[in-house]
C-alpha positions in Angstrom: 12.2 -25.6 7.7 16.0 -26.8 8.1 18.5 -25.3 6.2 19.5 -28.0 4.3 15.8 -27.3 2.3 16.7 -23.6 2.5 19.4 -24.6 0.5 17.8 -26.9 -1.9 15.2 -24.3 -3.0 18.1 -21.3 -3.5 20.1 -24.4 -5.8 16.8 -24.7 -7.6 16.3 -20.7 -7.6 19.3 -20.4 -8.9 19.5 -22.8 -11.6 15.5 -21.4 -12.5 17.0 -18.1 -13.1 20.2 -19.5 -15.3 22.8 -18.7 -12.8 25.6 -20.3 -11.8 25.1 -22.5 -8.3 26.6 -21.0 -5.6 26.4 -17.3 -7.3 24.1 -16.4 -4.5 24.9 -16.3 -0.8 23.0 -17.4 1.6 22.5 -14.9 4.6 21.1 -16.9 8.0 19.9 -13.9 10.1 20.7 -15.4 13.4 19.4 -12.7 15.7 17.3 -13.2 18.7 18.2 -16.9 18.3 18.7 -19.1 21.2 22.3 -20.3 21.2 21.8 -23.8 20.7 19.6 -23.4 17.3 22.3 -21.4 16.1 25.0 -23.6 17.2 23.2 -26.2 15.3 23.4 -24.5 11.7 27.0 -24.0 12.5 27.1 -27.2 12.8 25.7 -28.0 9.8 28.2 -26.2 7.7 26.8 -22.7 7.6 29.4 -19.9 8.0 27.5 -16.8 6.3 25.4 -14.9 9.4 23.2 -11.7 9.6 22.6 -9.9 13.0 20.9 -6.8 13.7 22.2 -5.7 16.8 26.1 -5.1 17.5 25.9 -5.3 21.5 24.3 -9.0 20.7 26.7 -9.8 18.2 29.7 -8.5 20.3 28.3 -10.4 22.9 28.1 -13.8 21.1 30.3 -14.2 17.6 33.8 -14.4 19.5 33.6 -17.5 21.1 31.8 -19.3 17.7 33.8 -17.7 15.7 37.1 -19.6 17.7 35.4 -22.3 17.8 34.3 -22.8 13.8 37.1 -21.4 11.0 35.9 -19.6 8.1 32.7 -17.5 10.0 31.5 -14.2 7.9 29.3 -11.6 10.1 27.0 -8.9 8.1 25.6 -6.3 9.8 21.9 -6.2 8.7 20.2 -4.0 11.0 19.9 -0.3 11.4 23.6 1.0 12.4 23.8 3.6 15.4 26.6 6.2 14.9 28.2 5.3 18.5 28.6 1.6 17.9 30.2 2.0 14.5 33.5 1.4 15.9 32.7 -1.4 17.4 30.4 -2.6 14.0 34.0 -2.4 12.0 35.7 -4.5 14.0 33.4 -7.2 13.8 31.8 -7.2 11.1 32.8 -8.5 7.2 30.3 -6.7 5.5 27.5 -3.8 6.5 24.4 -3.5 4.8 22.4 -0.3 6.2 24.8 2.1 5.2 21.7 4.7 4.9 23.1 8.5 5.8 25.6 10.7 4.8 26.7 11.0 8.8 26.8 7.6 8.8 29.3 7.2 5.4 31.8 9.5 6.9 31.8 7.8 10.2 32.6 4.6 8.7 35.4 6.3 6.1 36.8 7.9 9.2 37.5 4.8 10.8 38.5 3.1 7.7 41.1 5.8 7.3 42.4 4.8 10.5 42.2 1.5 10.6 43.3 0.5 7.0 40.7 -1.7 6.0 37.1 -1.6 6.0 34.1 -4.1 5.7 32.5 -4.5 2.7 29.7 -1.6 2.2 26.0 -2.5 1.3 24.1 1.0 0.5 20.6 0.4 2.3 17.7 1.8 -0.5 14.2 3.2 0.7 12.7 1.9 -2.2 9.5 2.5 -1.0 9.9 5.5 0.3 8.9 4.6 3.4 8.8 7.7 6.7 9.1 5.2 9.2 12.2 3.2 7.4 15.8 4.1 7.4 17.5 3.9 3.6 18.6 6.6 1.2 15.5 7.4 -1.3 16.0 6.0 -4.6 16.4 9.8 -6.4 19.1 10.2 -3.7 20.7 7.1 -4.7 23.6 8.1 -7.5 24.5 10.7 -5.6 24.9 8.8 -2.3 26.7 6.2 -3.8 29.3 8.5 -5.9 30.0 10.1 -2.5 30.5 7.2 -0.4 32.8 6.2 -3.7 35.1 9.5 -2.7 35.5 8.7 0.7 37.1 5.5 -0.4 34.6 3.0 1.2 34.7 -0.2 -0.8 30.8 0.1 -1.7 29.8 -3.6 -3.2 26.1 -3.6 -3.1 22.8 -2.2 -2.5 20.5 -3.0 -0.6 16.4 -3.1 0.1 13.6 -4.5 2.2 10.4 -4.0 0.3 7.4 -2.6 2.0 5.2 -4.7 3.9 2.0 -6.4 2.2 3.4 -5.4 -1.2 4.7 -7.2 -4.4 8.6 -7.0 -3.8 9.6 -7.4 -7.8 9.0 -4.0 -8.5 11.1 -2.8 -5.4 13.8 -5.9 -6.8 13.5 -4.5 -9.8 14.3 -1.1 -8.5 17.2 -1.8 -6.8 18.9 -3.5 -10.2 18.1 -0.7 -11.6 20.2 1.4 -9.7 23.0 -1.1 -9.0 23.3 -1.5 -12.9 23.9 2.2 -13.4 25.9 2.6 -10.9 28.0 -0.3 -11.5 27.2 -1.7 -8.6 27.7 -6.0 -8.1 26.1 -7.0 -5.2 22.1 -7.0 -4.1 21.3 -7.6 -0.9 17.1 -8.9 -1.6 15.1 -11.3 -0.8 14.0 -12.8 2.7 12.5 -16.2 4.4 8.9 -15.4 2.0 10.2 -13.9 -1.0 13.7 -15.4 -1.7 13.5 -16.6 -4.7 11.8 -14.3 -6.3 14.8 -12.2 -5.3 17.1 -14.4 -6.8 15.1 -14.7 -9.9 15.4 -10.2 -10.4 19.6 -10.9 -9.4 19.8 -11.5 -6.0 23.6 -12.0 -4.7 22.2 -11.7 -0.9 19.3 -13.3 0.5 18.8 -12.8 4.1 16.9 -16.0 5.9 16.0 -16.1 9.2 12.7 -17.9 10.5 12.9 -20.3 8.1 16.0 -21.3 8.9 16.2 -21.3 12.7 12.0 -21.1 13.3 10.4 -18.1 15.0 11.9 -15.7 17.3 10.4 -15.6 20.8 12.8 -13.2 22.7 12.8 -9.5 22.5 16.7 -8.3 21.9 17.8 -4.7 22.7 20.8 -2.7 21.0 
């Protein structure tokens, strides 16, 4: 798939769901991708990217970002404590904000540097050993502290378990954003987009679909 039919079928998601077009941003995860496919949604107008790793990103995003005005990074992936610094200089938005250690680190550097990217809070919603995120009973609590430190906190955000239905998990993480008063939801990837947008989806994060499957194995 191109992303000009990515973008068709969040237009028709969104107007299937009664929202507004354009209310949901469109997330191309554009790790592990080989420079020219990327280059090539760039491009094609795109100018909201995801990455997982910060040494990739590091290594890549300056010399696109010269190149084409108006590029937005979010940090997608898990977030190691030593590369925060570098994360906060690069990045317009994180979304695996998942640890208390982690929440002060980033307030810490806010402090100092004045400004902070945007904060996603990254939700276990299915409880999940092997997968970073705050557990849903934690949640309040988690985000009324990162609120104290001053981080600007403007969404949640889940990846459903594997070889489950995500609406329940979507549902979830409304849920909580709604209490909380909470804006933004970070949901829904290449299979299960619109469903996402459908249960409030301001996020979606699409990556194969876009740019077609990854074939290289990336480090941190």
């Amino acid at each position: 798939m191109a992303l000009a039919e990515i973008t068709a079928r969040l237009r028709a998601a969104e107007k299937a769901a009664g929202r507004a077009e354009g209310s949901v941003t469109l997330i191309a995860v554009s790790k592990i991708q080989p420079s020219p496919r990327v280059e090539a949604v760039l491009d094609q107008g795109q100018r909201v990217f995801g990455e997982n790793y910060v040494q990739e990103a590091a290594f890549k995003w300056p010399t696109w970002r010269a190149k084409y005005a108006g590029v937005k990074l979010h940090m997608i992936g898990p977030l190691q404590s030593n590369k925060t610094k570098v994360a906060v200089d690069l990045f317009d938005a994180i979304h695996s904000v998942d640890r208390p250690s982690l929440a002060e680190r980033l307030a810490n550097l806010a402090n100092a540097r004045g400004a902070s990217p945007d904060i996603f809070i990254q939700i276990n919603t299915g409880e999940e050993p092997q997968k970073a995120g705050i557990l849903p009973q934690q949640a309040d609590d988690f985000i009324a502290a990162c609120r104290a430190m001053f981080l600007p906190v403007v969404g949640l955000m889940c990846i459903p378990p594997d070889e489950q239905d995500p609406v329940p998990h979507f549902k979830m993480l409304a849920q909580i954003a709604a209490r909380n008063g909470v804006e933004g939801l970070s949901m829904g990837m290449s299979s299960d987009f619109e469903l996402a947008v459908a249960h409030g989806a301001t996020h979606i994060r699409v990556g194969s679909a876009i740019f077609g499957a990854r074939n290289v194995v990336a480090r941190t």
